[in-house]
C-alpha positions as CSV (number, residue, x, y, z in Angstrom):
1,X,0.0,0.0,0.0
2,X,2.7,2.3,1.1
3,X,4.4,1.6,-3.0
4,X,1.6,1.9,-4.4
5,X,0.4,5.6,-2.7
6,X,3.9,7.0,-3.1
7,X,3.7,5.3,-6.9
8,X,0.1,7.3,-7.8
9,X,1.7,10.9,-6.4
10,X,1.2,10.8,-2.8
11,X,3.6,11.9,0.2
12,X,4.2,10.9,3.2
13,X,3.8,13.0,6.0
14,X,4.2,13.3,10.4
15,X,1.9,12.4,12.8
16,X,1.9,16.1,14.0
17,X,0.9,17.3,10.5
18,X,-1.7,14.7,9.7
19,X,-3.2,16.2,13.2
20,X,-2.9,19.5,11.9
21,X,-4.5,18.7,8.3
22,X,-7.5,16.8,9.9
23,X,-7.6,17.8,13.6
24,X,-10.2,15.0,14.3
25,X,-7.7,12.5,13.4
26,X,-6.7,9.1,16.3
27,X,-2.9,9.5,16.2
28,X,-2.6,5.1,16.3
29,X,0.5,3.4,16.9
30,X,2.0,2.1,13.3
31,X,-0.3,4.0,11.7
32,X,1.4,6.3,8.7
33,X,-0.3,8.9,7.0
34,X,0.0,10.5,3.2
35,X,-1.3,13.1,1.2
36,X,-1.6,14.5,-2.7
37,X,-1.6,18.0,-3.0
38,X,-2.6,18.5,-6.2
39,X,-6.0,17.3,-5.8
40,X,-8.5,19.9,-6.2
41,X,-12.2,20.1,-5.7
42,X,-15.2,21.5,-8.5
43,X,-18.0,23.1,-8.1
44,X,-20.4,20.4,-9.7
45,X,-23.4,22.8,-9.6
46,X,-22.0,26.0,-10.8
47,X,-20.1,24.5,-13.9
48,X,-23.6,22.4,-15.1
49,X,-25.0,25.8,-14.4
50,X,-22.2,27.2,-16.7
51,X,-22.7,24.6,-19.4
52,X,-26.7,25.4,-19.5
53,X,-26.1,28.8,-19.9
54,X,-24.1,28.7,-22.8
55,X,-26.0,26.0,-24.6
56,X,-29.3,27.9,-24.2
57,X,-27.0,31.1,-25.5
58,X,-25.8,29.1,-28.5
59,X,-29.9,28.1,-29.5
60,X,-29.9,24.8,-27.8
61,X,-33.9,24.0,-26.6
62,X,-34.2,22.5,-23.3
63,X,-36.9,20.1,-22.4
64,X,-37.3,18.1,-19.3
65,X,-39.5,15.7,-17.8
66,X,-39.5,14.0,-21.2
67,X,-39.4,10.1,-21.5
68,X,-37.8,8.6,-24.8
69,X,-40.7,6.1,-25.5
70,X,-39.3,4.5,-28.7
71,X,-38.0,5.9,-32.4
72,X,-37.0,5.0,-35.7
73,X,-35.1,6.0,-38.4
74,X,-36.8,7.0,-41.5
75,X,-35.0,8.2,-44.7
76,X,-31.5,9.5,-42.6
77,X,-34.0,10.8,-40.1
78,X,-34.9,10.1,-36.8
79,X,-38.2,9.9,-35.6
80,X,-38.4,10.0,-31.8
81,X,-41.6,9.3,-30.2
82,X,-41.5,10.8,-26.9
83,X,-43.9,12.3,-23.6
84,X,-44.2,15.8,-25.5
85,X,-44.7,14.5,-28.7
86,X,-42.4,13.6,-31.6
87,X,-39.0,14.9,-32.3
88,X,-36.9,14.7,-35.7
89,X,-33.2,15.1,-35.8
90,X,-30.7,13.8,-38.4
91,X,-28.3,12.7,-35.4
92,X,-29.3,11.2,-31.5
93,X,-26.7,11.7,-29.0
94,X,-27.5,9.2,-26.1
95,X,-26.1,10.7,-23.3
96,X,-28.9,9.2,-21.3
97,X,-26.1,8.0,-18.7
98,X,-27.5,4.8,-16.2
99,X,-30.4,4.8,-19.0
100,X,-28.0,5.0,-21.5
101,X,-28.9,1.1,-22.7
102,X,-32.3,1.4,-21.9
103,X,-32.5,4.2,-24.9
104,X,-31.0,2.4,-27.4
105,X,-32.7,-0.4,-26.8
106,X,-36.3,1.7,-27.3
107,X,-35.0,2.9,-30.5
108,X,-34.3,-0.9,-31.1
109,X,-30.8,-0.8,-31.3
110,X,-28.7,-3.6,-29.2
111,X,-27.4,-2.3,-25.7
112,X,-23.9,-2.6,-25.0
113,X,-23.8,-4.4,-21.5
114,X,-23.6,-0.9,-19.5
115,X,-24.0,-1.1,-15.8
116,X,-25.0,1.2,-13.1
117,X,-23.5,1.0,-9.4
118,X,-24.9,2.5,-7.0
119,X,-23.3,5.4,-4.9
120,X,-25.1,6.3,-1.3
121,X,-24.0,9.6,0.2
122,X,-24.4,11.7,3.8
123,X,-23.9,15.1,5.4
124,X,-23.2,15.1,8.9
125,X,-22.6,18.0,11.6
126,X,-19.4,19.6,11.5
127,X,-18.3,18.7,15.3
128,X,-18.5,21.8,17.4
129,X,-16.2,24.6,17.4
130,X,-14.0,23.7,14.2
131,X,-14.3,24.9,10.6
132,X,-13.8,22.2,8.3
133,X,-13.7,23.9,4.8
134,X,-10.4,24.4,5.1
135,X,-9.5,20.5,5.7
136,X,-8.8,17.8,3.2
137,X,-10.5,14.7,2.1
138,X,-9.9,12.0,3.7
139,X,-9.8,8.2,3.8
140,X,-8.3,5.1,5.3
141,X,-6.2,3.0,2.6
142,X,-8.6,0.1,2.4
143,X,-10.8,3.0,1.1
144,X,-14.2,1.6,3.4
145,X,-14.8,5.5,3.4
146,X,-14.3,9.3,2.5
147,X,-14.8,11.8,4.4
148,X,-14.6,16.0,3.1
149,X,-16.0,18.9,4.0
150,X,-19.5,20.5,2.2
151,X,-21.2,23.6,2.8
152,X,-19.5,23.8,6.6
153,X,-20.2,20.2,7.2
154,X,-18.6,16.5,6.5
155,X,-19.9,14.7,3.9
156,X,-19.3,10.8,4.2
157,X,-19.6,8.1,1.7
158,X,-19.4,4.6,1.8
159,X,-17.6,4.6,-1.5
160,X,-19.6,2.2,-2.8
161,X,-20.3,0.7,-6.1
162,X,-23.4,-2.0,-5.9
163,X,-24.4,-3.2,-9.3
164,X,-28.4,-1.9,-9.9
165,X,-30.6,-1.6,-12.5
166,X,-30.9,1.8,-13.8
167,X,-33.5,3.8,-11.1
168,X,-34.0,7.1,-9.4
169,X,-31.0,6.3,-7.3
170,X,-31.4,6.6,-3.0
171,X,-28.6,6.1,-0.7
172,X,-28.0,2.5,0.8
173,X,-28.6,3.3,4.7
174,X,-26.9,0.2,5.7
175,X,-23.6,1.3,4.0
176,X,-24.0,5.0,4.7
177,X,-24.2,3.5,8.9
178,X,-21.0,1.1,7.9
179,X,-19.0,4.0,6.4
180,X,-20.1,6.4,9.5
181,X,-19.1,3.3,11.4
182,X,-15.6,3.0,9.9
183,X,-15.2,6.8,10.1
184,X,-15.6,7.4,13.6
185,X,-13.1,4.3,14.4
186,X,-10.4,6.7,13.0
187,X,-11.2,9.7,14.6
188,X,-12.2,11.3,18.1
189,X,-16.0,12.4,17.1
190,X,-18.8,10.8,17.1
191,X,-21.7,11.0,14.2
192,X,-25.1,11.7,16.1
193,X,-27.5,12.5,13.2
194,X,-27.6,12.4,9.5
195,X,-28.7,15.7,7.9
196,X,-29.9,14.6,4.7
197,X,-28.5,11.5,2.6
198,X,-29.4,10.8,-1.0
199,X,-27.7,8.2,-4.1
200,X,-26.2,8.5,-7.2
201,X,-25.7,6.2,-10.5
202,X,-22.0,5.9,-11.7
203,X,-22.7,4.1,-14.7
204,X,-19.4,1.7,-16.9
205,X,-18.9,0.1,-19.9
206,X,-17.9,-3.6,-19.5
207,X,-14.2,-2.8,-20.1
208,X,-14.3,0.0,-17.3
209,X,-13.6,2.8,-20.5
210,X,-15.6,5.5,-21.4
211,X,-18.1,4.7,-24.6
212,X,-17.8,7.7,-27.5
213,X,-18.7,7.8,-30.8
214,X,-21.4,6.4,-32.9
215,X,-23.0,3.1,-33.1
216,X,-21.2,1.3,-36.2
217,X,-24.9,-0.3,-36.6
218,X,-27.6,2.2,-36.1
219,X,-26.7,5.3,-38.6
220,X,-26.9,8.7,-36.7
221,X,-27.1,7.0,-33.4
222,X,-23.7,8.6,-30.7
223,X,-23.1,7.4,-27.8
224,X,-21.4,9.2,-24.7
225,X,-22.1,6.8,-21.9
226,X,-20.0,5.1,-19.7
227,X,-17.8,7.7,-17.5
228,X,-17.9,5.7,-14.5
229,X,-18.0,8.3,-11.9
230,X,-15.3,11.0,-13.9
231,X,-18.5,12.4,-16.2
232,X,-18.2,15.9,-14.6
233,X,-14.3,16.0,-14.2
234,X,-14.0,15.0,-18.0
235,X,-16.8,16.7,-19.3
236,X,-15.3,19.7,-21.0
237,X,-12.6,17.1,-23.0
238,X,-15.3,14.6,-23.6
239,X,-18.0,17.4,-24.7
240,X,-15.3,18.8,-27.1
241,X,-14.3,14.8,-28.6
242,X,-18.2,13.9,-29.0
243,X,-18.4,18.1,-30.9
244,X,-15.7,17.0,-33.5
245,X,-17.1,13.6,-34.1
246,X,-20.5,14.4,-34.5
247,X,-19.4,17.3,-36.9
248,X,-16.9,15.2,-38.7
249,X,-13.6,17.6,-37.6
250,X,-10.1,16.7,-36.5
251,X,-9.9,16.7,-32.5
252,X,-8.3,19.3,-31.0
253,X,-4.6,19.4,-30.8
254,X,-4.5,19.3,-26.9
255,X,-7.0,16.4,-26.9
256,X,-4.7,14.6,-29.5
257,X,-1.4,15.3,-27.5
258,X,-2.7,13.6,-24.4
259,X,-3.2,10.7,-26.5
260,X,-7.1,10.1,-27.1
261,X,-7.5,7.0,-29.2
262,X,-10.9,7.7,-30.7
263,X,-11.3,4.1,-31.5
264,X,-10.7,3.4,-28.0
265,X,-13.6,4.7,-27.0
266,X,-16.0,3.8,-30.3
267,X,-19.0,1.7,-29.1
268,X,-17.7,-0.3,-32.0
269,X,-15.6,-2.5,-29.6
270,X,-18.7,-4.0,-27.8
271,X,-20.2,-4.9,-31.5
């Protein structure tokens, strides 16, 4: 363990300055402590915000609560047949994430063996008289938790990844009291109330790799599915690869340079 964190960009650091980084922190005998300082944190809301914005700028229509019920393709054209009636468009980017094969499968084209997993999630009380924004994330080595700070509270996970079928996701409260559990093993606090908990669907391709680029079967048909729980850290490279291929344009240079393999990530590779 110790290899592999000082292999992935980790250092190690004292007992007095793991204290110092995370003041709730059991100082254990052999216990040895590391951290990454490069990691940074996004703001998940403002930056879909940010996206929104620009696409309704740029003439995109946005229409929600609106169930894909089937489609076909007629003469290059797809005919979608949906809540609020039917919708044409020469190309269908499923982007449909945990429902991702459910789509394609309405618009009778074969699924590509995607599954969700689960994520369960939980904000606790800060403990008295500290203010944890400034502190890091943290988590024991065997990973049975994280633990960072949120909106002047700790927010706990379970970090885990249950196989489910694709659902309006909740969090698993037997995992969310193990990870609490685990948590306050490590430190001097104890957890007296959850705030609010909820789930999430982190949805992978059978190789583990994200899935972009059209179906080689159904003409018009692009996928981007399959990010696995990175969908928000990669979305502005991944939303600038799925522009150029749907366009038919050279990738960017930058994109190109960090050595993107297009075919890599063609749903062609499941066919």
């Amino acid at each position: 363990l110790v290899e592999a964190a000082l292999r992935d960009g980790f250092g190690e650091i004292d007992r007095s300055l793991a204290k110092a980084s995370f003041p709730l922190l059991k100082l254990r005998a052999g216990d040895r402590y590391f951290t990454e300082q490069a990691t940074q944190d996004l703001d998940v809301d403002l930056l879909h915000g940010g996206f929104l914005r620009q696409a309704k700028q740029r003439g995109a229509e946005l229409v929600v609560r609106c169930e894909v019920a089937g489609g076909r393709q007629d003469d290059g054209t797809w005919l979608l047949r949906t809540s609020k009636g039917e919708i044409a468009a020469p190309i269908v980017v499923n982007a449909a994430g945990a429902w991702a094969d459910v789509v394609a499968a309405r618009l009778g084209v074969p699924p590509i063996g995607l599954t969700p997993k689960r994520r369960s999630m939980a904000v606790v009380p800060a403990p008295a008289g500290h203010e944890v924004m400034g502190w890091p994330q943290f988590y024991p080595a065997d990973e049975a938790f994280y633990c960072k700070p949120a909106g002047g509270r700790l927010m706990i996970s379970p970090a885990d990844a249950d196989p489910v079928e694709p659902h309006d996701a909740f969090a698993d409260d037997l995992r969310v009291a193990e990870a609490i559990a685990a948590f306050e093993e490590l430190v001097d606090y104890q957890v007296t109330r959850v705030e609010r908990s909820w789930g999430g669907l982190r949805t992978f391709a059978p190789d583990g790799e994200f899935v972009v680029g059209f179906d080689p079967v159904a003409g018009g048909l692009f996928w981007l599915a399959g990010q696995g729980g990175y969908g928000i850290q990669t979305s502005p490279a991944t939303g600038r690869l799925a522009a150029a291929l749907v366009d038919g344009t050279p990738i960017a240079a930058d994109l190109a340079a960090e050595g993107v393999r297009t075919e890599a990530l063609s749903p062609a590779r499941f066919r």
